[in-house]
VOGU-3710 file (C-alpha; in Angstrom, 3 decimals, decimal comma):
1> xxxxxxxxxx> 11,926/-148,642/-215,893  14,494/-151,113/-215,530  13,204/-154,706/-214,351  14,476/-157,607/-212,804  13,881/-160,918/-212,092  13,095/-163,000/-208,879  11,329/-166,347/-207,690  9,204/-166,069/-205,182  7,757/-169,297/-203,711  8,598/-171,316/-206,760
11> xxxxxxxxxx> 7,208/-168,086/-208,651  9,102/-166,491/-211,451  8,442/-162,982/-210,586  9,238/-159,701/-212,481  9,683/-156,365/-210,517  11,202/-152,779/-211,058  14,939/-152,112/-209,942  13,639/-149,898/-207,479  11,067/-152,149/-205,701  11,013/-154,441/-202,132
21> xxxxxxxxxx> 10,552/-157,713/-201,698  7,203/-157,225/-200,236  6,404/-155,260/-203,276  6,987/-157,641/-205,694  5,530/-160,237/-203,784  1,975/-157,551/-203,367  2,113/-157,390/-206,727  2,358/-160,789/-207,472  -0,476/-161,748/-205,540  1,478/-163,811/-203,002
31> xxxxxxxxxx> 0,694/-162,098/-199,168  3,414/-161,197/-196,574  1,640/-160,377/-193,262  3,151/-156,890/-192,675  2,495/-154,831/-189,007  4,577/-151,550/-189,821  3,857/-151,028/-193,773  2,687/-148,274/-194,627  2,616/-147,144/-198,583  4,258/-143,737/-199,514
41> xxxxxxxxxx> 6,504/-143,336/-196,330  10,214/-144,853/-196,135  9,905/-149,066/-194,788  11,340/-149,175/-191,307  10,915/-152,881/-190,585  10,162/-152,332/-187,134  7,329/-154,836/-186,192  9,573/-157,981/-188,348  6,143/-159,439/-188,963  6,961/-159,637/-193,175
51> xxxxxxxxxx> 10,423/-161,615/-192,441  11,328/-164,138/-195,294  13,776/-166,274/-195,766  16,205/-165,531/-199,266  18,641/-168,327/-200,363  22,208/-167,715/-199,979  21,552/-165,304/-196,734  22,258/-166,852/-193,343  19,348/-164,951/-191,538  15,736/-164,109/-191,752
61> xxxxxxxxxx> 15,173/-160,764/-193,305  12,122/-158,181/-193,416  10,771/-158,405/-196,697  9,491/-154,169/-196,487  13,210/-153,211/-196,321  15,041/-155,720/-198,672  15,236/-154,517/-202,285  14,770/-156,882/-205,052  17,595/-158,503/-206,999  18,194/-160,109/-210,236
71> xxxxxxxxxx> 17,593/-163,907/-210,030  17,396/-163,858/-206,044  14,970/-166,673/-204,639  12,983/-166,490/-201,538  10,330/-168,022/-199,402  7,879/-166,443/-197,759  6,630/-169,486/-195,753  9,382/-171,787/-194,676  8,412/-173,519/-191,075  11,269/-171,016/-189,922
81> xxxxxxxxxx> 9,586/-167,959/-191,154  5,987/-169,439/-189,549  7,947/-169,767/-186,293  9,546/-166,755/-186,491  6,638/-164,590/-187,160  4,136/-166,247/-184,590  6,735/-165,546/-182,217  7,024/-162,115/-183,008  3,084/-161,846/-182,708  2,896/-164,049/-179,175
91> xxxxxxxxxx> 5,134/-160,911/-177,971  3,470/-158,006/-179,454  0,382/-159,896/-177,425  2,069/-160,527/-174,394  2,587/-156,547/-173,745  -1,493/-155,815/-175,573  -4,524/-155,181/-173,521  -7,359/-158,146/-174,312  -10,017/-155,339/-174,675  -10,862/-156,668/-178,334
101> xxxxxxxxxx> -14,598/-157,009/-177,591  -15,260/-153,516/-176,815  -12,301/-151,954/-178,341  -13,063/-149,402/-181,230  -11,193/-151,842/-184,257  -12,998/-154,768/-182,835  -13,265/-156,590/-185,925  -10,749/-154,711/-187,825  -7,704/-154,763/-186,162  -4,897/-155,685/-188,708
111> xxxxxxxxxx> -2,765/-157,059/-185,247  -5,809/-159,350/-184,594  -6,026/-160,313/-187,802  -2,483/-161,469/-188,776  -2,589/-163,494/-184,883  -5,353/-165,405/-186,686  -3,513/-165,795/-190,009  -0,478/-167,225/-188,008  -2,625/-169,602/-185,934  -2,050/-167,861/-182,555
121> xxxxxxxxxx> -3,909/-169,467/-180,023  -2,444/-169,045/-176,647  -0,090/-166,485/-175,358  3,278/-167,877/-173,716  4,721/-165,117/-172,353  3,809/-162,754/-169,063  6,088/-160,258/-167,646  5,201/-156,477/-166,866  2,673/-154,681/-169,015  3,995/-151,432/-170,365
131> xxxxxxxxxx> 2,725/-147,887/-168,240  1,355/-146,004/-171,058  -0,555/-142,978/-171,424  -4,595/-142,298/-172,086  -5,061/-138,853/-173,969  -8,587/-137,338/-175,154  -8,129/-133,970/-174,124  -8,531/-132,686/-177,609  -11,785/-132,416/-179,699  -10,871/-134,699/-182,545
141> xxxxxxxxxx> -8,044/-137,581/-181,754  -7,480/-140,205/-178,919  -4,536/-141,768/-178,357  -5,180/-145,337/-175,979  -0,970/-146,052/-176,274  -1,597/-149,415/-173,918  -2,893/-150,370/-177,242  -0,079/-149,241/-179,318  2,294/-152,088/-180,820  5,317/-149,452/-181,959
151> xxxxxxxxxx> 4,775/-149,679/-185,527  5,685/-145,914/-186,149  2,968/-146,034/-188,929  1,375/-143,022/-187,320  5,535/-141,270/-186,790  5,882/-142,253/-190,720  3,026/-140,073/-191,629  3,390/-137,358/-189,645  6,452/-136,990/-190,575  7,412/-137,639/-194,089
161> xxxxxxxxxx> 3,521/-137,491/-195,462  2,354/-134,584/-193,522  5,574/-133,201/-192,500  4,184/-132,205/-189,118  6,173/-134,337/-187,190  3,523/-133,950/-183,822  4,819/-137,424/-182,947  7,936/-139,290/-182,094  9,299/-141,971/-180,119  10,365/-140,831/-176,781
171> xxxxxxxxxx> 12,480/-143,358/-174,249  14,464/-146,497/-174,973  13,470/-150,179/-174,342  10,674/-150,962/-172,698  9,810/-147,703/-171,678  9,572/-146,282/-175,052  6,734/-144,141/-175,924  4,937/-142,863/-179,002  3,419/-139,624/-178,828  4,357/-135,450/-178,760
181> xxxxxxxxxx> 7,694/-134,751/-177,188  8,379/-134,723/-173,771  5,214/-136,274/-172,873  3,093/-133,627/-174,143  -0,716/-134,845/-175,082  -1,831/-134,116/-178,680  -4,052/-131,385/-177,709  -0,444/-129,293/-176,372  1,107/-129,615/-179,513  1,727/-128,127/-183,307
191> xxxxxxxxxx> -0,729/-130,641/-184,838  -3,530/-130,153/-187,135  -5,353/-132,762/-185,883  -5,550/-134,119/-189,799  -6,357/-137,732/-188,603  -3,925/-139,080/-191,106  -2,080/-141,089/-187,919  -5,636/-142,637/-187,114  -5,901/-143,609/-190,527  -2,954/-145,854/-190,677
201> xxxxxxxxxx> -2,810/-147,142/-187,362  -3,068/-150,955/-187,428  -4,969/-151,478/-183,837  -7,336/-149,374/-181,772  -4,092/-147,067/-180,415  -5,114/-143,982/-182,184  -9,196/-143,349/-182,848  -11,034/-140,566/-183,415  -13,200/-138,637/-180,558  -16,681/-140,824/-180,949
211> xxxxxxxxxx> -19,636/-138,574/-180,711  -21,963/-141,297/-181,193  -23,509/-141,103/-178,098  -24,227/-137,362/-178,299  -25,602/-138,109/-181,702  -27,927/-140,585/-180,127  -28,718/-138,622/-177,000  -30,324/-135,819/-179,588  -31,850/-138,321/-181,522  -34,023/-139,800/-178,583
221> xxxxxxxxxx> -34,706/-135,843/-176,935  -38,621/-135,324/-178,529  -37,665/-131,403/-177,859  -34,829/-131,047/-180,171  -35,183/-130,390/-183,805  -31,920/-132,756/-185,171  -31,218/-132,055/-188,735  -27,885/-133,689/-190,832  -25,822/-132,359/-193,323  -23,927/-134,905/-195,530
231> xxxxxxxxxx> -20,209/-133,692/-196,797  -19,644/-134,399/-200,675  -17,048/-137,628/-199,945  -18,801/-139,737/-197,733  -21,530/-140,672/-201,016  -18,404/-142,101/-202,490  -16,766/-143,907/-199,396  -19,891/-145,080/-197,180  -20,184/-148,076/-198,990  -16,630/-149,097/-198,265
241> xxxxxxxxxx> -17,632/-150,188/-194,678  -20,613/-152,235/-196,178  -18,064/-154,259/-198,344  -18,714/-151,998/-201,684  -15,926/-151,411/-203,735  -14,481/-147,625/-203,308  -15,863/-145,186/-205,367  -19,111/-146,737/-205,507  -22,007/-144,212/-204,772  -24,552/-144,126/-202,206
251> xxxxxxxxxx> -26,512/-140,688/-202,637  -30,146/-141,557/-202,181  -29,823/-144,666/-199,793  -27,311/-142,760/-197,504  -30,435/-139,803/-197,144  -32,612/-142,836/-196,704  -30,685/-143,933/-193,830  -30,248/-141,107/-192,223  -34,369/-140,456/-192,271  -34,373/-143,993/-190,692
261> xxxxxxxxxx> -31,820/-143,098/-188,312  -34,341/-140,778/-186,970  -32,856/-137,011/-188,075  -35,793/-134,150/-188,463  -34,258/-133,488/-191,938  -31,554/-134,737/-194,234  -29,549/-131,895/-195,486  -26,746/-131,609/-197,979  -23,259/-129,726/-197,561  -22,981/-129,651/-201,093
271> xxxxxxxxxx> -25,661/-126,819/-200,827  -23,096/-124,948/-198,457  -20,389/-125,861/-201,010  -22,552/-123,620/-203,765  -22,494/-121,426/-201,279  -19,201/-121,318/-200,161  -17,993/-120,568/-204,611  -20,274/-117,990/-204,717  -18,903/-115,971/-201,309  -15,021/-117,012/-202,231
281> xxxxxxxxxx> -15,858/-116,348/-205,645  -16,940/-112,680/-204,390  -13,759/-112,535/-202,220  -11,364/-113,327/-205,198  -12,448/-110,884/-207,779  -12,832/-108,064/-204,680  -8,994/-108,558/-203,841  -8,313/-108,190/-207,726  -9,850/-104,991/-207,865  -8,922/-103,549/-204,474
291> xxxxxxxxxx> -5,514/-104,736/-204,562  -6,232/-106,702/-201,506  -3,706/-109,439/-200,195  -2,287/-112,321/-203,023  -2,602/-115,340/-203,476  -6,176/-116,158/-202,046  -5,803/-119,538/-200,317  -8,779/-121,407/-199,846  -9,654/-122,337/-196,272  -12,340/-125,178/-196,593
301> xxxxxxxxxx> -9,964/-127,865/-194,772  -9,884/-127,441/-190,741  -6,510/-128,947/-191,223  -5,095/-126,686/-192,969  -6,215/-124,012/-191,467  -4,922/-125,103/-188,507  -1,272/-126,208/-190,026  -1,697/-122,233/-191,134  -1,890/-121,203/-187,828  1,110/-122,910/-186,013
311> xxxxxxxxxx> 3,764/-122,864/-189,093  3,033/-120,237/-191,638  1,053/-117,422/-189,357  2,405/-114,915/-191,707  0,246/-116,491/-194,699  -2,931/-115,670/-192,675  -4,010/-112,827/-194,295  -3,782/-114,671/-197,692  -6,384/-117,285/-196,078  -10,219/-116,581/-197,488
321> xxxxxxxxxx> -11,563/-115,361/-195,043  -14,962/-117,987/-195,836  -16,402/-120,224/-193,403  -15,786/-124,081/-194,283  -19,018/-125,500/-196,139  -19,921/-126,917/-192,831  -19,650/-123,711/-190,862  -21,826/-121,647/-193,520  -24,096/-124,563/-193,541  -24,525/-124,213/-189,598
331> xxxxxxxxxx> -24,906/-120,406/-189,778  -27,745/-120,530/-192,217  -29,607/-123,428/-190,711  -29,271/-121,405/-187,054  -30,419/-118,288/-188,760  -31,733/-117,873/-191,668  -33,404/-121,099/-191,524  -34,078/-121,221/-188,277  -36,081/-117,500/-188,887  -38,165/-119,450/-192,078
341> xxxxxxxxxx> -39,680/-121,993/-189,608  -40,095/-120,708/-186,968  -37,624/-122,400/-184,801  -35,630/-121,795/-182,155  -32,096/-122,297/-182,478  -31,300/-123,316/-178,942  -33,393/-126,471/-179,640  -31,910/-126,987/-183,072  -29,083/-130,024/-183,239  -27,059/-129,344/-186,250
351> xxxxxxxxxx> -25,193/-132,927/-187,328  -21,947/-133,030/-189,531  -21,215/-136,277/-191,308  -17,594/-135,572/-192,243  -14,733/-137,380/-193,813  -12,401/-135,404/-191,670  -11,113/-135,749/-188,192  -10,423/-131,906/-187,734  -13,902/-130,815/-188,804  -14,549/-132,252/-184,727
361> xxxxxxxxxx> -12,168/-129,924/-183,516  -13,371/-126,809/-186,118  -16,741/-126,897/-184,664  -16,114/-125,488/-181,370  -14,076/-122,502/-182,758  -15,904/-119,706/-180,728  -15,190/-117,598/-184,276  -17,465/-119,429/-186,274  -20,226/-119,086/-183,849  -22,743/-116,864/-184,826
371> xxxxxxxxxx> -25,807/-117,338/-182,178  -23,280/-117,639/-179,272  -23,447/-121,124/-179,100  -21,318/-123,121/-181,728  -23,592/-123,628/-184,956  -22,801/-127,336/-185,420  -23,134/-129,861/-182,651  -21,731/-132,834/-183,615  -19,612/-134,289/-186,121  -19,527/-137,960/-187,072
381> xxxxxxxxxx> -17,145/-139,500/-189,408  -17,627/-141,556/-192,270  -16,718/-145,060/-189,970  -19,017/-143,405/-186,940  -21,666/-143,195/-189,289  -21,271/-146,990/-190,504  -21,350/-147,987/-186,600  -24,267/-145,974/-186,580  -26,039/-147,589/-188,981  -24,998/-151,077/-187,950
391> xxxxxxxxxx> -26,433/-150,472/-184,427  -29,500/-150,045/-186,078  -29,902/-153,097/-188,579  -29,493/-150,765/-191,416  -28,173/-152,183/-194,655  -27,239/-149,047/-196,399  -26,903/-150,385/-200,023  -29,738/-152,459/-199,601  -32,110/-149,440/-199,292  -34,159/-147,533/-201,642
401> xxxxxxxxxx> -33,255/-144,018/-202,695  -34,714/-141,218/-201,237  -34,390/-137,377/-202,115  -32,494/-134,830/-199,914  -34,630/-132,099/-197,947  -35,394/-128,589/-199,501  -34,236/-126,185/-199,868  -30,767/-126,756/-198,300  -30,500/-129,731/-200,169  -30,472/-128,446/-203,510
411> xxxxxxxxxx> -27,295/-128,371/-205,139  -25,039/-128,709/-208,121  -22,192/-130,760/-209,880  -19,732/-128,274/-208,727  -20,323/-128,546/-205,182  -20,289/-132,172/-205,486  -16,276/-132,010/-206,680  -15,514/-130,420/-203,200  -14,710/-133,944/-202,123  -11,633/-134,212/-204,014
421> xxxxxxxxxx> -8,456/-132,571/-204,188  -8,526/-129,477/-207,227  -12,236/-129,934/-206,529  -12,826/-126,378/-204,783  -10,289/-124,509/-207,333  -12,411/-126,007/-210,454  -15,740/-125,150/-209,046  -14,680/-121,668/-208,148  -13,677/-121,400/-211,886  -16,625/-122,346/-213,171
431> xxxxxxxxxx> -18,353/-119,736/-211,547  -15,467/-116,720/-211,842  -14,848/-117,080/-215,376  -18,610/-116,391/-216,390  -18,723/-113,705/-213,661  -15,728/-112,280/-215,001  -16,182/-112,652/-218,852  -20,066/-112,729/-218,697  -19,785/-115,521/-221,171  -21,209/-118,582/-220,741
441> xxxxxxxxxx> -18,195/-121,747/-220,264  -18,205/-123,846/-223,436  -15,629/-126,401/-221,809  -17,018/-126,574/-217,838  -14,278/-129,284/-217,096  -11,028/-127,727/-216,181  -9,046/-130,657/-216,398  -5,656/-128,866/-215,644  -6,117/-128,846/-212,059  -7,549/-132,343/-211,328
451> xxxxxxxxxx> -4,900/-135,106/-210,510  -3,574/-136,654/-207,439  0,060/-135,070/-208,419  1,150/-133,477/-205,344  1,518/-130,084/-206,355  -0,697/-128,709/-209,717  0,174/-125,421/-211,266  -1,940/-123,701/-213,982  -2,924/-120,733/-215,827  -6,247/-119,402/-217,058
461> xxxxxxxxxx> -7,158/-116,976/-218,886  -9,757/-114,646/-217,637  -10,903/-111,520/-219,989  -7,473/-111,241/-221,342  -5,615/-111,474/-217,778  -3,444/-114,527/-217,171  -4,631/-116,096/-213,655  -2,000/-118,226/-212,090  -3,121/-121,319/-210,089  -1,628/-123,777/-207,456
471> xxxxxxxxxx> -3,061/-126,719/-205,929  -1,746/-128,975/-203,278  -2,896/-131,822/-200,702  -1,273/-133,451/-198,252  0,128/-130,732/-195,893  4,131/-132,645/-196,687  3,122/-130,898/-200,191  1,177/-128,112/-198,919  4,558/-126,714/-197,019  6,849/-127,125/-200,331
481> xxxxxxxxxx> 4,153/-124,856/-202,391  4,040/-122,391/-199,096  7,709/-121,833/-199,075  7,527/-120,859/-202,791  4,886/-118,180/-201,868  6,852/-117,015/-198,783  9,880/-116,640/-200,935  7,854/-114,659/-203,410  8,300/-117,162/-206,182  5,066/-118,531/-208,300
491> xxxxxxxxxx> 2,764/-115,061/-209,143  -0,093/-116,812/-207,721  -3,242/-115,254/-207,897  -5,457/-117,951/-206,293  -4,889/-121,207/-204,505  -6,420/-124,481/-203,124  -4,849/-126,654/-200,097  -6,004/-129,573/-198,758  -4,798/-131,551/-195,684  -5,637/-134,890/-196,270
501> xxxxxxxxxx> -4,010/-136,558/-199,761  -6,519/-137,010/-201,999  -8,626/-134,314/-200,468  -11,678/-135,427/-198,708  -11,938/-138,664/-200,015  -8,619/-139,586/-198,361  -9,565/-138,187/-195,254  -9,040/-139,563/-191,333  -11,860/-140,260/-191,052  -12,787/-142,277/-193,754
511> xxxxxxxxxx> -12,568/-146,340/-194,717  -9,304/-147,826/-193,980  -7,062/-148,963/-195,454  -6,758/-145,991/-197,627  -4,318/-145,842/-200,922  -3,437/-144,354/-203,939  -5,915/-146,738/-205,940  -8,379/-146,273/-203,839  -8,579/-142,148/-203,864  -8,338/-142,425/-207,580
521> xxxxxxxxxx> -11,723/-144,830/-207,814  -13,662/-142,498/-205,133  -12,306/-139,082/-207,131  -13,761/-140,165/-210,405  -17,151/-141,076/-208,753  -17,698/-137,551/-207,816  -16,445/-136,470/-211,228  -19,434/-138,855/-212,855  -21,605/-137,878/-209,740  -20,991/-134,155/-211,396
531> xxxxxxxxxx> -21,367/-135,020/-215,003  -24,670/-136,593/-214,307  -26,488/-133,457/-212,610  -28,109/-131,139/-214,427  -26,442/-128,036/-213,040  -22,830/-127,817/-212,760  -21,899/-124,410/-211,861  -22,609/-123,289/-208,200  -24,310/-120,050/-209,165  -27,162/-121,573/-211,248
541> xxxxxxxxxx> -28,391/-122,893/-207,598  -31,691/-121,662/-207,408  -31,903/-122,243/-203,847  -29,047/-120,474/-203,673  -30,030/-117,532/-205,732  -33,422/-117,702/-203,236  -31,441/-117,378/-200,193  -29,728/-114,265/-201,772  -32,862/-112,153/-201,901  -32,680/-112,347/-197,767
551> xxxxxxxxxx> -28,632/-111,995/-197,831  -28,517/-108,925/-199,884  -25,378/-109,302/-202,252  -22,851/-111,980/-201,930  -19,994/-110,330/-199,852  -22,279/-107,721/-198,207  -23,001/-106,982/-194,321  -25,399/-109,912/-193,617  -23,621/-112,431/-195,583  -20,098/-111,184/-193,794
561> xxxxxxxxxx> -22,017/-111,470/-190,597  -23,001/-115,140/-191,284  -20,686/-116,595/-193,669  -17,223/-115,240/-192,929  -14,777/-115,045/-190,204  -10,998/-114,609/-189,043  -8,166/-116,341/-188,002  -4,963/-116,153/-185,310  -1,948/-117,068/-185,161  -0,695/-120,291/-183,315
571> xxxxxxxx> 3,155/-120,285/-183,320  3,811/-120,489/-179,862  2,743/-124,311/-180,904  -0,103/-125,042/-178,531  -3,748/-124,784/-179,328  -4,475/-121,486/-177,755  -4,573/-118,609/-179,602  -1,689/-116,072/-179,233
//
């Protein structure tokens, strides 16, 4: 690519043709204080926080929107520019509730933060405070809008990432509003409840549903029986909020924490995961040989799901028709487990520690319930988890390891991959291809489908027959490769979606900020994580292959009863289903 050259406070700076200002001056090192940012989506410049000044222009301009140009100087800290930006702050302020002790990014706010990079110390202003709306009425998302400063972060994702487009700006002036059209709360609305607007939001406007409290509330009730399962991703992202760099793993001090925490037994989803390639795996090679519906599409992600059911109902009988690793995880511990000890389910307190903002709202499916009551409890995300463990005194990486609980915490390198996008398709592989061939794999690694490209096609070769492939995350992504299938276009024979890019490891509900760089370091963790167990293929589970000899075959009655379900269509856009 083509570059350029620029100075940037007295700094001779090369960029790309194609780059910002704010760009080159990122990836110079030199910091713009930026409110409205937000990588991958199209700069808007609407908070005016990153203005500069640029010699030869008469006015200040916002460094997000300005491209770069051969030999052009500018100055990111002029007295002018100072001015200008604390004065742009002192408003945003002047209109913001002063809630920071007890609001939910107390200590992280990025609005907070650049107030105390500019030296913002009183507020001159006073005037009317904006009437905005307070919506929880949904199982996974709040929206607090007094606290919203208009950045359209959360519009920019929706809409050009996700391509949901569940939010907007509605009004003009100061009675603008960000949220669903006409007024609607998120809970009325086409959305899939991905989390990817929480994710991005600079202040406490948009949080997930804290279930904390409930957690808590188990934890101290001497006549429930509170178990935790632990979703492949947060190993790799935990440490984040302890000031780790991403992709570092915590596996044996995260179960360590958890036992100190207080929970009955530490579990692991990856065990569920196994569990989940062995029942898909089962559903994939059954379709081949009935003729049954084409391409399978995975339906691990909540989100997806979801997006499924409002925009492409027609693609629901392609959907497996397998529980998420959570749900089968739930069913087993309320059942089968449940059965094994003795216990009684009512006073079992299944706990979900999830990277994912939808898996909140994917718990109280009544589907997926399978004693009447929903099978998991409670989900925490990764950043509820870290609050968790703060409240406590507990240093995560600063704890010894500890082992997970047996047998649901037995598991394998393939299960472990769930956490990243191509993750699900390569473990299912693994275990189809020596089903199929009844050879053992020589290479286990199928590298073709790993990647953070948006869409991944491939081909394998299974017995002689050519087995097309698709993955995609990100749902913006996830619609492009559903309109090929609708269209009839791609011969797919089996594909993988996630909602969140990245997979997992970029989901809602995990550290923020969140990037490119960042997915990339926590994705090859779990690919090490993998290489360095001793099983790799989700069928070589003996616990697995223990909890078969109760289930009868995979695919049969009991394990259709516990581990499978169905799905409706949405498209009259609201969250009932019709």
């Amino acid at each position: 690519m083509e570059k350029i050259h620029l100075t940037i406070d007295g700094q001779r700076v090369e960029a790309a043709r194609d780059q910002t200002v704010l760009e080159a001056a990122q990836a110079a090192g030199i910091n713009i204080p930026t409110l409205c940012y937000c990588p991958n989506t199209k700069p808007t410049g609407a908070c005016r926080v990153c203005l500069v000044e640029v010699e030869g222009m008469r006015n200040l301009v916002t460094s997000c929107t300005l491209p770069v140009a051969e030999g052009m100087v500018v100055k990111t800290s002029t007295p002018r520019v100072r001015e200008a930006r604390r004065g742009i702050v002192e408003l945003l302020l002047s209109d913001h509730p002063a809630e920071c002790l007890t609001c939910s990014r107390s200590g992280s706010c990025e609005l907070q933060n650049v107030a105390q990079d500019l030296a913002v110390r009183e507020i001159p202003y006073s005037g009317a405070m904006g009437d905005r709306p307070f919506d929880d009425n949904n199982p996974s998302i709040v929206r607090e809008m007094s606290k919203c400063i208009f950045c359209r972060r959360c519009i920019d994702v929706c809409s050009q990432v996700q391509e949901v487009s569940a939010l907007g700006a509605i009004g003009r002036g100061f009675e603008t509003q960000i949220g669903p059209a006409f007024g609607d709360e998120l809970g009325q609305v086409a959305c899939a409840l991905c989390g990817q607007c929480v994710l991005v939001c600079p202040t406490g406007a948009l949080s997930e549903k804290d279930s904390t409290r409930e957690v808590w509330k188990a934890l101290a009730d001497p006549e429930k029986f509170v178990v935790v399962q632990v979703a492949p991703a947060i190993r790799t992202t935990i440490g984040e909020e302890f000031g780790l760099e991403p992709g570092t793993p915590l596996v044996g001090e995260l179960v360590e924490g958890l036992r100190r925490l207080g929970f009955d037994k530490v579990f692991d989803t990856d065990f569920a995961a196994d569990l989940t390639i062995i029942e898909e795996g089962t559903e994939l090679l059954q379709r081949l040989e009935t003729g049954g519906t084409l391409p399978l599409i995975t339906s691990c992600s909540p989100g997806w799901v979801k997006y499924c059911e409002h925009f492409f109902p027609e693609l629901i009988p392609n959907l497996s028709t397998c529980k998420s690793p959570q749900e089968m995880f739930g069913a087993v511990m309320k059942n089968w487990y449940a059965k094994k000890h003795n216990l009684d389910p009512e006073k079992i307190f299944v706990v979900s520690i999830m990277p994912c903002t939808a898996k909140k709202f994917e718990i109280a499916r009544p589907e997926l319930a399978t004693t009447g009551a929903p099978d998991v409890d409670a989900v925490l995300t990764t950043r509820e988890l870290a609050k968790m463990f703060k409240e406590a005194g507990i240093q995560l990486p600063k704890l010894p390891k500890s082992e997970f609980d047996q047998p649901l915490g037995e598991s394998t390198g393939a299960a472990v991959i769930f956490g990243t996008t191509g993750g699900v398709m390569e473990a299912a592989l693994r275990t189809v291809y020596e089903k199929v061939t009844g050879e053992t794999l020589k290479e286990i690694e199928f590298t073709q489908v790993r990647g953070l490209d948006g869409i991944r096609e491939a081909e394998v070769d299974l017995a002689g027959k050519k087995v097309r492939l698709a993955v995609a995350h990100g749902l913006g992504n996830a619609r492009k490769l559903l309109e090929r299938i609708v269209k009839g276009e791609g011969d797919y024979t089996f594909v993988e979606i996630m909602a969140c890019p990245g997979g997992c490891i970029g989901g809602g509900g995990g550290p923020r900020p969140t990037d490119q760089e960042r997915r990339k370091k926590r994705a090859e963790a779990l690919y090490q994580l993998d290489r360095d167990l001793p099983l790799r293929k989700s069928h070589e589970n003996p616990a697995i292959q223990a909890l078969y000899k109760d289930l009868g075959e995979p695919g049969g009655e009991l394990a259709h009863k516990l581990l499978h379900t169905h799905y409706q269509s949405r498209a009259c856009g609201c969250n009932c289903q019709e």
